[in-house]
N, CA and C atoms of all chains as a GROMACS GRO file, in nm:
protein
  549
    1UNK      N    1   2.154   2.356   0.701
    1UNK     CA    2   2.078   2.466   0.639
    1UNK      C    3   1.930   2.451   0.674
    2UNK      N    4   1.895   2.538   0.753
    2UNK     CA    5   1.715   2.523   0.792
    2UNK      C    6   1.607   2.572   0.649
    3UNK      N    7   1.512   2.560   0.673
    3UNK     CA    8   1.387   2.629   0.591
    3UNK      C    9   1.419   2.803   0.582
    4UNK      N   10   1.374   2.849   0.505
    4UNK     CA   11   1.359   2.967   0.459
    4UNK      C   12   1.225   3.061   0.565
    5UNK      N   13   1.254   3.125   0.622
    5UNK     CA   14   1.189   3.201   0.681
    5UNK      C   15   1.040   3.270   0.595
    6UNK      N   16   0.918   3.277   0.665
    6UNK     CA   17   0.813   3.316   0.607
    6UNK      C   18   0.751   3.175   0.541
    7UNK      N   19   0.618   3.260   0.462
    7UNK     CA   20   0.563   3.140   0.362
    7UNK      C   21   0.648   3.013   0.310
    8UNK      N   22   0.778   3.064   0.258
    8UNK     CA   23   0.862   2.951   0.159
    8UNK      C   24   0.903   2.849   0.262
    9UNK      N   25   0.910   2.915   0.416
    9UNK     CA   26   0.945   2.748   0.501
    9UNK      C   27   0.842   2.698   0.504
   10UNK      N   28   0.711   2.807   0.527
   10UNK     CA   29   0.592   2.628   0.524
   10UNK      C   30   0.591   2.573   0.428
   11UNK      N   31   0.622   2.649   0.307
   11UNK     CA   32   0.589   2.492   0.187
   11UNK      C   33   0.741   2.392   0.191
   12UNK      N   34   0.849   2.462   0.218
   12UNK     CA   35   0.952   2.377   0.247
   12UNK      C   36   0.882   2.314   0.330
   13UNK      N   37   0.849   2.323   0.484
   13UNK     CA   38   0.825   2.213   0.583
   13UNK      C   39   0.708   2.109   0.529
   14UNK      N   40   0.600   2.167   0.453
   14UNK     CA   41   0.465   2.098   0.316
   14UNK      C   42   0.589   1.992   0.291
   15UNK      N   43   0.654   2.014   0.168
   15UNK     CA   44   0.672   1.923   0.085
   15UNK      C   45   0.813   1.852   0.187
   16UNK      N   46   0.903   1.844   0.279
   16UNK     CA   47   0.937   1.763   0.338
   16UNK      C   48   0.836   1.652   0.440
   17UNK      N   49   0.765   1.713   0.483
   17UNK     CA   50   0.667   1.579   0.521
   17UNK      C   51   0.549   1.539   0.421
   18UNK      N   52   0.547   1.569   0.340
   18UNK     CA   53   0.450   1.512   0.237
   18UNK      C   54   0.565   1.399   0.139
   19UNK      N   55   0.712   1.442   0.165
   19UNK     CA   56   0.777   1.379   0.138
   19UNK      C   57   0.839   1.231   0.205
   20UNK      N   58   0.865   1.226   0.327
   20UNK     CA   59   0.869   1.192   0.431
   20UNK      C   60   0.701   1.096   0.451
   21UNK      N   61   0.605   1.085   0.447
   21UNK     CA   62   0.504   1.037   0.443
   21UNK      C   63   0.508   0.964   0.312
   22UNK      N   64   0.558   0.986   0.173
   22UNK     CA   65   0.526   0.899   0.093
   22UNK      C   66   0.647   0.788   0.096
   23UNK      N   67   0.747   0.838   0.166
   23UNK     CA   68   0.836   0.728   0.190
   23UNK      C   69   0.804   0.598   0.300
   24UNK      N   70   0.768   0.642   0.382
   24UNK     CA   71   0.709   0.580   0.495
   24UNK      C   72   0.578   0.503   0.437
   25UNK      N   73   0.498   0.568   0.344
   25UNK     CA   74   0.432   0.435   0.315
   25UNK      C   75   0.391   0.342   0.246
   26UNK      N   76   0.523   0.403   0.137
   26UNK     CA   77   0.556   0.312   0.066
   26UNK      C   78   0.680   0.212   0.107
   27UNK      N   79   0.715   0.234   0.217
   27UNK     CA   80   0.808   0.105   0.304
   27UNK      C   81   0.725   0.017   0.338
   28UNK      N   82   0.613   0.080   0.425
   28UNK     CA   83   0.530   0.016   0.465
   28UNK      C   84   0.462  -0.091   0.382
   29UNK      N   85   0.431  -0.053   0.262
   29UNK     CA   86   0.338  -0.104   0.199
   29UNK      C   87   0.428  -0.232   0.109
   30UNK      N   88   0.522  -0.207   0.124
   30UNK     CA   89   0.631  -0.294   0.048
   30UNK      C   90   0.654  -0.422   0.149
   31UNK      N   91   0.676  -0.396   0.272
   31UNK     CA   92   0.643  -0.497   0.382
   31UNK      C   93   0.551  -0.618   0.402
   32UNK      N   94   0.392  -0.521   0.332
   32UNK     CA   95   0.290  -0.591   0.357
   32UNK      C   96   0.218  -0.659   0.229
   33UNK      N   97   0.270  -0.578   0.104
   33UNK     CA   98   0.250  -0.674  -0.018
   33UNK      C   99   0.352  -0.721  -0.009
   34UNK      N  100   0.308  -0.878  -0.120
   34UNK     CA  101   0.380  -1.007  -0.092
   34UNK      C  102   0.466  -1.000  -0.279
   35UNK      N  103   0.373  -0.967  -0.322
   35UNK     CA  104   0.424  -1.004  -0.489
   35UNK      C  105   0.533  -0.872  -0.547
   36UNK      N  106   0.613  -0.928  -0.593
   36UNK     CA  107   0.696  -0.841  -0.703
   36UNK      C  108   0.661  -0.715  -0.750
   37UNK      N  109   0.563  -0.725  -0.833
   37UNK     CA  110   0.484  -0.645  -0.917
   37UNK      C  111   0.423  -0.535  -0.820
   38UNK      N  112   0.350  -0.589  -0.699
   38UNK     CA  113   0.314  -0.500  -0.616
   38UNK      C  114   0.397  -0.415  -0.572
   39UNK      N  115   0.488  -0.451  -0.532
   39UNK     CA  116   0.641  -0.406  -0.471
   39UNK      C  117   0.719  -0.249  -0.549
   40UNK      N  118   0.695  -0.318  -0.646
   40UNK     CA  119   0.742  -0.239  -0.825
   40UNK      C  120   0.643  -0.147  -0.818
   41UNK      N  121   0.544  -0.154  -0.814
   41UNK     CA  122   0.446  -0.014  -0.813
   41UNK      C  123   0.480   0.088  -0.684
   42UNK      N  124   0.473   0.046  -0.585
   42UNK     CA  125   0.551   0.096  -0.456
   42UNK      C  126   0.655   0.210  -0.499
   43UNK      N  127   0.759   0.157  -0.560
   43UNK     CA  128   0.894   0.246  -0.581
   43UNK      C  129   0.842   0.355  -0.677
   44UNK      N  130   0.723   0.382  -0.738
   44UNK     CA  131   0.696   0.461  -0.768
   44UNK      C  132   0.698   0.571  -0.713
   45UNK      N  133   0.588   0.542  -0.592
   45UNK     CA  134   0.540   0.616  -0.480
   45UNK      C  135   0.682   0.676  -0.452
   46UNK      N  136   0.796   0.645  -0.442
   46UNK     CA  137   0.923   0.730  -0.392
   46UNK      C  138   0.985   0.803  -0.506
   47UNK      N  139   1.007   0.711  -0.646
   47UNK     CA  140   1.055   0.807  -0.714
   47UNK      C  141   0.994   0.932  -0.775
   48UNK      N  142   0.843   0.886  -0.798
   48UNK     CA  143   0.772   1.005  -0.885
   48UNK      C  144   0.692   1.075  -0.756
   49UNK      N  145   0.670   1.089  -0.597
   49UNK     CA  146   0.616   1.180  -0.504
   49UNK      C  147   0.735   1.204  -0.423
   50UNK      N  148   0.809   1.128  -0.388
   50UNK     CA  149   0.877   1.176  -0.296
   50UNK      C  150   0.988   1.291  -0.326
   51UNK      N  151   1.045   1.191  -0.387
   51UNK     CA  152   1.177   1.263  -0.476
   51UNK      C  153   1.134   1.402  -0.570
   52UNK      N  154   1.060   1.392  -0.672
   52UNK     CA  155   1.016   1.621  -0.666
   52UNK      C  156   0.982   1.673  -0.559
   53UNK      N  157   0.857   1.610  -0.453
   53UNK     CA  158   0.871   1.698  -0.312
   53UNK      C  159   0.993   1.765  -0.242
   54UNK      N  160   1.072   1.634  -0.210
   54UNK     CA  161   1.241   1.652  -0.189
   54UNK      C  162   1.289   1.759  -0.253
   55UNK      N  163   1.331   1.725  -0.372
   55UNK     CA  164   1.390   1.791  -0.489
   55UNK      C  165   1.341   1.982  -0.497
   56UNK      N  166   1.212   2.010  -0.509
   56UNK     CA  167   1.178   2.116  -0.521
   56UNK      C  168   1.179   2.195  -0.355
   57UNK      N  169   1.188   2.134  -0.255
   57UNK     CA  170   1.216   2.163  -0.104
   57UNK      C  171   1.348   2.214  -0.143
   58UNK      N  172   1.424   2.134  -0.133
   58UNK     CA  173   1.575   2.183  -0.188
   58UNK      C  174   1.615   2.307  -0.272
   59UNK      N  175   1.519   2.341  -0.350
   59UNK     CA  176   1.548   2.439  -0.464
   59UNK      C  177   1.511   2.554  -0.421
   60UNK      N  178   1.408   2.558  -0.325
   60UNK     CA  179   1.355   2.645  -0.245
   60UNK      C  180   1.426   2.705  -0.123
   61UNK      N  181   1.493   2.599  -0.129
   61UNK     CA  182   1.597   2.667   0.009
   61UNK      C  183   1.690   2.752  -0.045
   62UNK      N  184   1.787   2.617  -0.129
   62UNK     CA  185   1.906   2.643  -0.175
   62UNK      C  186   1.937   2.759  -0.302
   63UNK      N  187   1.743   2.801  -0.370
   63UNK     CA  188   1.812   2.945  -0.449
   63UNK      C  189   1.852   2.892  -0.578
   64UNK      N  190   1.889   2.999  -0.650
   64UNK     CA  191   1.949   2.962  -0.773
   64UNK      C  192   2.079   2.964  -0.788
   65UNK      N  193   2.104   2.848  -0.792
   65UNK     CA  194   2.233   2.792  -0.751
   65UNK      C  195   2.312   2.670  -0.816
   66UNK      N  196   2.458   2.660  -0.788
   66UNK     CA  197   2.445   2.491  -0.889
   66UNK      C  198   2.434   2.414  -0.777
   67UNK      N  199   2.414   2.411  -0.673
   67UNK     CA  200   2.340   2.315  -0.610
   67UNK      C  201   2.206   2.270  -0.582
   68UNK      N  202   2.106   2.346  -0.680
   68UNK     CA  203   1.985   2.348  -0.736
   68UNK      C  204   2.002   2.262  -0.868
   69UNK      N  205   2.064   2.263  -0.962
   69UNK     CA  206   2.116   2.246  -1.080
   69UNK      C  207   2.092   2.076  -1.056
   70UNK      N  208   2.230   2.067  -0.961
   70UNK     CA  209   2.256   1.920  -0.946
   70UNK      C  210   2.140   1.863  -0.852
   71UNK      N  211   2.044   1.931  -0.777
   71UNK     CA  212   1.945   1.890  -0.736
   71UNK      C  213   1.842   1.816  -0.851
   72UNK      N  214   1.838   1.895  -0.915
   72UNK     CA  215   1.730   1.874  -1.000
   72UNK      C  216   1.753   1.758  -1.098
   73UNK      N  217   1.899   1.763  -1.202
   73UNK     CA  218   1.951   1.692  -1.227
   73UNK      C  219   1.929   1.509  -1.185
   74UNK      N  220   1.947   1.471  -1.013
   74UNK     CA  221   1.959   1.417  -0.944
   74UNK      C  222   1.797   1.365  -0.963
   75UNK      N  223   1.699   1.430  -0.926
   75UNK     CA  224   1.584   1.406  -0.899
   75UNK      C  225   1.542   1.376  -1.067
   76UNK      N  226   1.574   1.406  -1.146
   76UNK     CA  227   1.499   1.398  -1.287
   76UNK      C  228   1.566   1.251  -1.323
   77UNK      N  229   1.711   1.251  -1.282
   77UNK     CA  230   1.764   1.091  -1.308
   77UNK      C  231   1.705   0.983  -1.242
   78UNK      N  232   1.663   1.015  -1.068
   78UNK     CA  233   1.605   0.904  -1.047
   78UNK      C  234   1.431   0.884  -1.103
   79UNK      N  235   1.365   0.961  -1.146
   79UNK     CA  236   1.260   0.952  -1.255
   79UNK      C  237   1.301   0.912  -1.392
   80UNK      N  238   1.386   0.922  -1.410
   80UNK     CA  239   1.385   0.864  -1.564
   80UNK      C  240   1.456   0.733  -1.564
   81UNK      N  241   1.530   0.663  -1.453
   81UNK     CA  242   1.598   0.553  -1.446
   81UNK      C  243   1.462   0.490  -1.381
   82UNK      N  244   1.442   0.500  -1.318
   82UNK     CA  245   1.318   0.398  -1.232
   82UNK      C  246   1.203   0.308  -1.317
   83UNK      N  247   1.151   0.376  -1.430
   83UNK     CA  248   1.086   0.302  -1.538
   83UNK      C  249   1.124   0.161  -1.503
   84UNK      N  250   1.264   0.245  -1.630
   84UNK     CA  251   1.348   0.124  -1.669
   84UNK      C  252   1.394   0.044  -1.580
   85UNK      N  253   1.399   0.017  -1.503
   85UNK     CA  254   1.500  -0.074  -1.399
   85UNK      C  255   1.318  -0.147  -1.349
   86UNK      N  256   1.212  -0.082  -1.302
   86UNK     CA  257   1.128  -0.116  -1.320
   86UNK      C  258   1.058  -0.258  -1.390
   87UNK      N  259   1.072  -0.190  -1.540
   87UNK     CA  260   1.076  -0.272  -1.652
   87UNK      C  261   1.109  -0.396  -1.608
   88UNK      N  262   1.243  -0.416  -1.619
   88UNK     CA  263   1.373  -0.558  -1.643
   88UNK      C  264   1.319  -0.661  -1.527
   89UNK      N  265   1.305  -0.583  -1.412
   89UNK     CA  266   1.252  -0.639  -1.291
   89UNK      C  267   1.128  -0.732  -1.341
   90UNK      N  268   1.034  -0.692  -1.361
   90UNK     CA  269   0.937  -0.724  -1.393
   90UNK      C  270   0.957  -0.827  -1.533
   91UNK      N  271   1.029  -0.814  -1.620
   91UNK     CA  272   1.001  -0.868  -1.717
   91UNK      C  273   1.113  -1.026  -1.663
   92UNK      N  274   1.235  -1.029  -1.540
   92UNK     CA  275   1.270  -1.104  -1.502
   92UNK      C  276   1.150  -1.193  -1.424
   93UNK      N  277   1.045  -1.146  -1.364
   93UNK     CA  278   0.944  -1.219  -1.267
   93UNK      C  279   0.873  -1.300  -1.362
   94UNK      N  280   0.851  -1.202  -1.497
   94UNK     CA  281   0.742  -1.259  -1.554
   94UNK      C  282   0.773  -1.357  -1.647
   95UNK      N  283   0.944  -1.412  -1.631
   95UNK     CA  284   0.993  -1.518  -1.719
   95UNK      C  285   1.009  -1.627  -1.638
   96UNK      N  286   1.047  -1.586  -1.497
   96UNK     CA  287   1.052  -1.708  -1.423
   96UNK      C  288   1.010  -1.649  -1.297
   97UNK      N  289   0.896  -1.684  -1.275
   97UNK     CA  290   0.837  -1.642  -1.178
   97UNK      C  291   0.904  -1.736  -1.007
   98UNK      N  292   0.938  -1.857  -1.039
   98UNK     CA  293   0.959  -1.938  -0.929
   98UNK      C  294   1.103  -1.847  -0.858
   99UNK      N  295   1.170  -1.791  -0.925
   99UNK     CA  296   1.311  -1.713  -0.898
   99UNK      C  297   1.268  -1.614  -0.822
  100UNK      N  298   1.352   2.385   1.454
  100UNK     CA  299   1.358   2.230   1.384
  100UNK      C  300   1.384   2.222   1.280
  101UNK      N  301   1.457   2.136   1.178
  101UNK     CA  302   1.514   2.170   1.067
  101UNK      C  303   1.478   2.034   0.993
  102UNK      N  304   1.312   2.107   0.858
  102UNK     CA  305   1.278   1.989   0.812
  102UNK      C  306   1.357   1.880   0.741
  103UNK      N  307   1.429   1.899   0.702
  103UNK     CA  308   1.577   1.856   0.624
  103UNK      C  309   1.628   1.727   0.710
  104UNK      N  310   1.678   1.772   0.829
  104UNK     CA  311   1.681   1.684   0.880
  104UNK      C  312   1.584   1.567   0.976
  105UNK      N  313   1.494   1.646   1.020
  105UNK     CA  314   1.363   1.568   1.014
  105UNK      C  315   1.342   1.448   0.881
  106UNK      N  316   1.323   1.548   0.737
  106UNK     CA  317   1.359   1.375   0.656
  106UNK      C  318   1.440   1.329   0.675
  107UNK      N  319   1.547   1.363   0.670
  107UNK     CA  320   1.694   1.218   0.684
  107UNK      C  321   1.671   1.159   0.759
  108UNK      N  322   1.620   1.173   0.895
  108UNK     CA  323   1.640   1.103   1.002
  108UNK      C  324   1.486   1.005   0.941
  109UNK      N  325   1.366   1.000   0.909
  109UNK     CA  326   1.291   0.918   0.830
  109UNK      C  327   1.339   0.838   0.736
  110UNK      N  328   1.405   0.927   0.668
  110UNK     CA  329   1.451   0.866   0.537
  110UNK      C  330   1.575   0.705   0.608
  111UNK      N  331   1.667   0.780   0.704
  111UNK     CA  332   1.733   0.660   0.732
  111UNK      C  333   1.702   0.529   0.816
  112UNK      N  334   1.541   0.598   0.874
  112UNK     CA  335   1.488   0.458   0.944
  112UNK      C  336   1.425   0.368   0.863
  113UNK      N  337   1.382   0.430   0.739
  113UNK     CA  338   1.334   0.372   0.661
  113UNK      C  339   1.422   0.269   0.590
  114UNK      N  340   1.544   0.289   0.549
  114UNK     CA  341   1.634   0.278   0.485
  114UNK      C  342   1.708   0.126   0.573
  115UNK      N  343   1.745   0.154   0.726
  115UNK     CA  344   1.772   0.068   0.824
  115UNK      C  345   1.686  -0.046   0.833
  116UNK      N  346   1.490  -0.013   0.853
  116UNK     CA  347   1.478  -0.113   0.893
  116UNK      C  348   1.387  -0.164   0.734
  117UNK      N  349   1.307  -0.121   0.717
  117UNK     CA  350   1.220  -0.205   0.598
  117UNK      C  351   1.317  -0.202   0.479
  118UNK      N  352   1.390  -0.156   0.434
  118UNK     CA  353   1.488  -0.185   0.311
  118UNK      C  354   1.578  -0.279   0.374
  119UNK      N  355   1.657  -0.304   0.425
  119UNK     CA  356   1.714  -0.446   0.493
  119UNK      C  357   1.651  -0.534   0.481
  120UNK      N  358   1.531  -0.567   0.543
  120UNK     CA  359   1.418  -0.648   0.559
  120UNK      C  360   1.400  -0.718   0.426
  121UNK      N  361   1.340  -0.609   0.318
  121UNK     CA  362   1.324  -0.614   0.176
  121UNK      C  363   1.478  -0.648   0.116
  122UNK      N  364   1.499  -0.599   0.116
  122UNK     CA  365   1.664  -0.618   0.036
  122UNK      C  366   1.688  -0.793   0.113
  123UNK      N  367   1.626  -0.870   0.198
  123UNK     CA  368   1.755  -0.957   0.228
  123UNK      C  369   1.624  -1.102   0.254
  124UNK      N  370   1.528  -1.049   0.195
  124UNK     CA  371   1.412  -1.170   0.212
  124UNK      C  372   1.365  -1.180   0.094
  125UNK      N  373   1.271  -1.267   0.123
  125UNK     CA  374   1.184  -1.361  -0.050
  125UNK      C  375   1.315  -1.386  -0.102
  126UNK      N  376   1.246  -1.415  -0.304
  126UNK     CA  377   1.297  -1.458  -0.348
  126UNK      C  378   1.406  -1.382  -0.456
  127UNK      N  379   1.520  -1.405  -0.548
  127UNK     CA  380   1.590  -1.318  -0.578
  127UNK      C  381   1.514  -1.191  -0.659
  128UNK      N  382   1.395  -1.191  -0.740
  128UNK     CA  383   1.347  -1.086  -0.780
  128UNK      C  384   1.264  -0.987  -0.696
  129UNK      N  385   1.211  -1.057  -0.571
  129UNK     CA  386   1.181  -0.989  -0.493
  129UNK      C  387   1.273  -0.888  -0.431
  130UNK      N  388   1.400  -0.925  -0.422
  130UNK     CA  389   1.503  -0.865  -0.330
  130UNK      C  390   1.543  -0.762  -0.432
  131UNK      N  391   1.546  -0.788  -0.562
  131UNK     CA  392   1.596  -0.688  -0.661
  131UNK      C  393   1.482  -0.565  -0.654
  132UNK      N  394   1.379  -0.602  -0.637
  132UNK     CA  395   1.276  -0.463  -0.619
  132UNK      C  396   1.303  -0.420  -0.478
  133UNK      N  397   1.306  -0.516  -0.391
  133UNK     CA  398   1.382  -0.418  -0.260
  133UNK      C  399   1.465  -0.326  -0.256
  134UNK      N  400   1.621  -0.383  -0.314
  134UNK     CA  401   1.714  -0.316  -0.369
  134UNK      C  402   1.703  -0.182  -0.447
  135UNK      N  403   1.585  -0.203  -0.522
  135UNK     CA  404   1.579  -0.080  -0.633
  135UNK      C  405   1.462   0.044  -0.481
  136UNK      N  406   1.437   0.007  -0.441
  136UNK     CA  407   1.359   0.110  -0.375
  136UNK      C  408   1.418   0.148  -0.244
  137UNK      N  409   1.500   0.056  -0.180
  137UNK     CA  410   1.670   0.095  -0.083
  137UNK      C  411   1.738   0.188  -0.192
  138UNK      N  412   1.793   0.170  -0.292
  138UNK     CA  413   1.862   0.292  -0.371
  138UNK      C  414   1.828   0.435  -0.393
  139UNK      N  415   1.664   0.389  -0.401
  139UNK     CA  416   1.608   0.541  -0.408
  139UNK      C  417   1.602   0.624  -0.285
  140UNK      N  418   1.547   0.529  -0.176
  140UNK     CA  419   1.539   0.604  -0.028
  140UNK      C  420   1.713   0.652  -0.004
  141UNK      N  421   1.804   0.570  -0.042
  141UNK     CA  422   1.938   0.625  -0.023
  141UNK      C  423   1.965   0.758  -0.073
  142UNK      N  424   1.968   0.752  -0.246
  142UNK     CA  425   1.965   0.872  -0.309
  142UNK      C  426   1.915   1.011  -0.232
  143UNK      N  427   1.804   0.968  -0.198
  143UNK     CA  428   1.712   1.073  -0.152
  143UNK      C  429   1.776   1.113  -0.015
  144UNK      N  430   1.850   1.027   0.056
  144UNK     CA  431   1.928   1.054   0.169
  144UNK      C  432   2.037   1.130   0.190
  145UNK      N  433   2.091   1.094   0.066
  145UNK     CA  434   2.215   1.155   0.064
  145UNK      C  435   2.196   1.311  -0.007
  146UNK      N  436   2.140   1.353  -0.081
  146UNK     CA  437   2.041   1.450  -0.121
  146UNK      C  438   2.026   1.575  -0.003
  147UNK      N  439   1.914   1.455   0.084
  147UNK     CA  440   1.866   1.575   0.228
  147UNK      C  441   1.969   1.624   0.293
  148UNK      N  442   2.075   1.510   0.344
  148UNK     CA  443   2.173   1.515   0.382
  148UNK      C  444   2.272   1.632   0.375
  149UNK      N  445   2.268   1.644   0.242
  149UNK     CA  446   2.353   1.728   0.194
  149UNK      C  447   2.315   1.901   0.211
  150UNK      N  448   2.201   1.922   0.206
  150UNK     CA  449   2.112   2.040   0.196
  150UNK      C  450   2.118   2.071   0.328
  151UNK      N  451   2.087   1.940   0.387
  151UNK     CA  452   2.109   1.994   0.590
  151UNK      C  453   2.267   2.024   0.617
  152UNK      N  454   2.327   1.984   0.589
  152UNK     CA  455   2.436   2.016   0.668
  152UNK      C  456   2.458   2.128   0.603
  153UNK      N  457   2.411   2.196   0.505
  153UNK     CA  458   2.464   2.289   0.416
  153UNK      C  459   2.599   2.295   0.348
  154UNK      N  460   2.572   2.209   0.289
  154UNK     CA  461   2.760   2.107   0.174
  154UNK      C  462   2.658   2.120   0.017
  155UNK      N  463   2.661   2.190  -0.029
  155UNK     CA  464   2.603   2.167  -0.171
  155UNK      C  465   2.721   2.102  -0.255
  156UNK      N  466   2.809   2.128  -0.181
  156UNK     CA  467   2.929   2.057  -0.297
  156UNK      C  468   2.904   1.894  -0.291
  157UNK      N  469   2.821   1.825  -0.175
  157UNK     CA  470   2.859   1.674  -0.147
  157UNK      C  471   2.750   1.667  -0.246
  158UNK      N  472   2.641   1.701  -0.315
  158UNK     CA  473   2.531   1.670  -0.401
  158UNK      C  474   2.631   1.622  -0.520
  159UNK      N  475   2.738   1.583  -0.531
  159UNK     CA  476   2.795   1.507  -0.620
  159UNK      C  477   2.789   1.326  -0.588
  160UNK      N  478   2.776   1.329  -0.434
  160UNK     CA  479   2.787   1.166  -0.412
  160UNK      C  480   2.654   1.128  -0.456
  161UNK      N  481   2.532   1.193  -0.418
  161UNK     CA  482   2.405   1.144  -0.491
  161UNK      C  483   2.404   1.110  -0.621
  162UNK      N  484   2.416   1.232  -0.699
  162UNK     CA  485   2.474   1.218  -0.808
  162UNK      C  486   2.526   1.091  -0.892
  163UNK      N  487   2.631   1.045  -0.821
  163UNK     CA  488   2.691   0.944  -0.862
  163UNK      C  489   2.606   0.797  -0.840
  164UNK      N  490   2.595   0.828  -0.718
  164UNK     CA  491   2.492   0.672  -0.662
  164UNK      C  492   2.401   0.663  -0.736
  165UNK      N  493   2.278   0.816  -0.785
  165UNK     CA  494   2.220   0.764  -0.889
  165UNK      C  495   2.220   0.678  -0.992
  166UNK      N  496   2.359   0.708  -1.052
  166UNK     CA  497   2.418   0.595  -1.204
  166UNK      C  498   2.489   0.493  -1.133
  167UNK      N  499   2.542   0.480  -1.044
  167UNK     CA  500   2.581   0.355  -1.042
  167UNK      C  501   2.471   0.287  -0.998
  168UNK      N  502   2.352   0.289  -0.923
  168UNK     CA  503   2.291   0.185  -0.910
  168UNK      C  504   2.162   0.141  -0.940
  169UNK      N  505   2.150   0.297  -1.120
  169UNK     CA  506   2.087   0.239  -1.185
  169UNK      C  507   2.195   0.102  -1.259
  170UNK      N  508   2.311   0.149  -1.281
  170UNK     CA  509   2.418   0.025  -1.384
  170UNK      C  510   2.380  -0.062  -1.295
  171UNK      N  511   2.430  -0.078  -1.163
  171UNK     CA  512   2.410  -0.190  -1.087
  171UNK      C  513   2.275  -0.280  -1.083
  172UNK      N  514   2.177  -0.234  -1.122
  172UNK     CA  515   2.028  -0.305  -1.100
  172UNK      C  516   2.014  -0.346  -1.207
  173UNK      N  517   2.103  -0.267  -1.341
  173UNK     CA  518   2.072  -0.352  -1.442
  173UNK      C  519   2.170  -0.508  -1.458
  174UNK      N  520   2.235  -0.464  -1.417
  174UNK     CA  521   2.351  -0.587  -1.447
  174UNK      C  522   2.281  -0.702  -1.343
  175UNK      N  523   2.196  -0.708  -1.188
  175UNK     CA  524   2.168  -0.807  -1.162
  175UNK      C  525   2.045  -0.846  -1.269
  176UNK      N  526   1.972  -0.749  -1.348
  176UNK     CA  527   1.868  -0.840  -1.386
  176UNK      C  528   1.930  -0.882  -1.474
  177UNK      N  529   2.031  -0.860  -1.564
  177UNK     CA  530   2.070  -0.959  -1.703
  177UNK      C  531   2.117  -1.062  -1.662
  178UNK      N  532   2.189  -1.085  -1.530
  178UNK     CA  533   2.225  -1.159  -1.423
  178UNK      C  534   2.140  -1.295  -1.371
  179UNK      N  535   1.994  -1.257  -1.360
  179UNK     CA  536   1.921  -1.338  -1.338
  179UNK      C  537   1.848  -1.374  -1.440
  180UNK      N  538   1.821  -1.293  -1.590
  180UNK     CA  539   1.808  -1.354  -1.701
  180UNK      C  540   1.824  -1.479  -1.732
  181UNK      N  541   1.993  -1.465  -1.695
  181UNK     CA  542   2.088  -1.590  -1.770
  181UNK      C  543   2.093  -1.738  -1.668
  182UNK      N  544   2.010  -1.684  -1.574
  182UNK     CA  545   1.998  -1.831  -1.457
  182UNK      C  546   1.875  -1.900  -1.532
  183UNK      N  547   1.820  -1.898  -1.581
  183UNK     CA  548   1.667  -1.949  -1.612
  183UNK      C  549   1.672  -2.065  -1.694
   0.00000   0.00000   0.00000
């Protein structure tokens, strides 16, 4: 399924490489910091920029639809799970850091 | 050109080479934040994936991978809790 013809593909083609760019550098950046914690801030950068860029690209294509539905769905779960998993991570480093 | 797949094809180099990398170096909490940010670039893969080929019905495997590997990330950290 391509972009939407007119205005709505450039912001589709906008938010796939604005999407696409925050993935990339937050790989990157995960590479080149060394610590946990740093790392953990990183996955931000994908769940809370990448993933609505993604997500709302998608919705834009795909219309009102239930494959918008489960788009969104999809994208709101990996924002609301990421905290948390976040969290545990972190609170595992910060009990035993030598692990 | 079809931005859609333009990300996937990012999304899976990303996924191939620095999430491997991350996922399979340092130390075990390090690898668990690897892991958790390989899951998301996946998610997000399977997602684009789906939109490109034009399958809205496969937006169920994302779906799913979402919860399982939030369950899964939790169970290694209670996992490594109990090593300490």
């Amino acid at each position: 399924m391509s972009a939407p013809p007119g205005a709505l593909g450039v912001v589709v083609w906008v938010l796939c490489v604005l999407s696409a760019l925050a993935v990339l550098g937050a790989a990157a950046g995960a590479l080149l910091l060394r610590t946990v914690a740093e790392r953990l801030h990183l996955v931000t950068l994908v769940t809370s920029v990448a993933a609505p860029a993604t997500g709302l690209a998608c919705a834009l294509t795909l219309g009102v639809s239930t494959g918008t539905a489960a788009v969104v769905v999809v994208v709101a779960l990996l924002a609301a799970t990421a905290p948390v998993l976040q969290t545990g991570i972190a609170r595992v480093e910060r009990e035993d850091p030598a692990e | 050109m079809n931005p859609f797949l333009l990300l996937s094809g990012v999304l899976l180099v990303v996924l191939a080479g620095p999430g491997l990398l991350l996922v399979g170096r340092g130390t075990a909490t390090a690898r668990l934040a690897g892991l958790q940010l390989a899951s998301a670039v996946t998610v997000l893969l399977l997602t684009v994936l789906s939109v490109a080929m034009g399958q809205p019905s496969l937006l169920i495997v994302p779906l799913v991978t979402v919860l399982l590997s939030f369950a899964g990330t939790l169970v290694f950290t209670r996992l490594l809790r109990g090593h300490r």
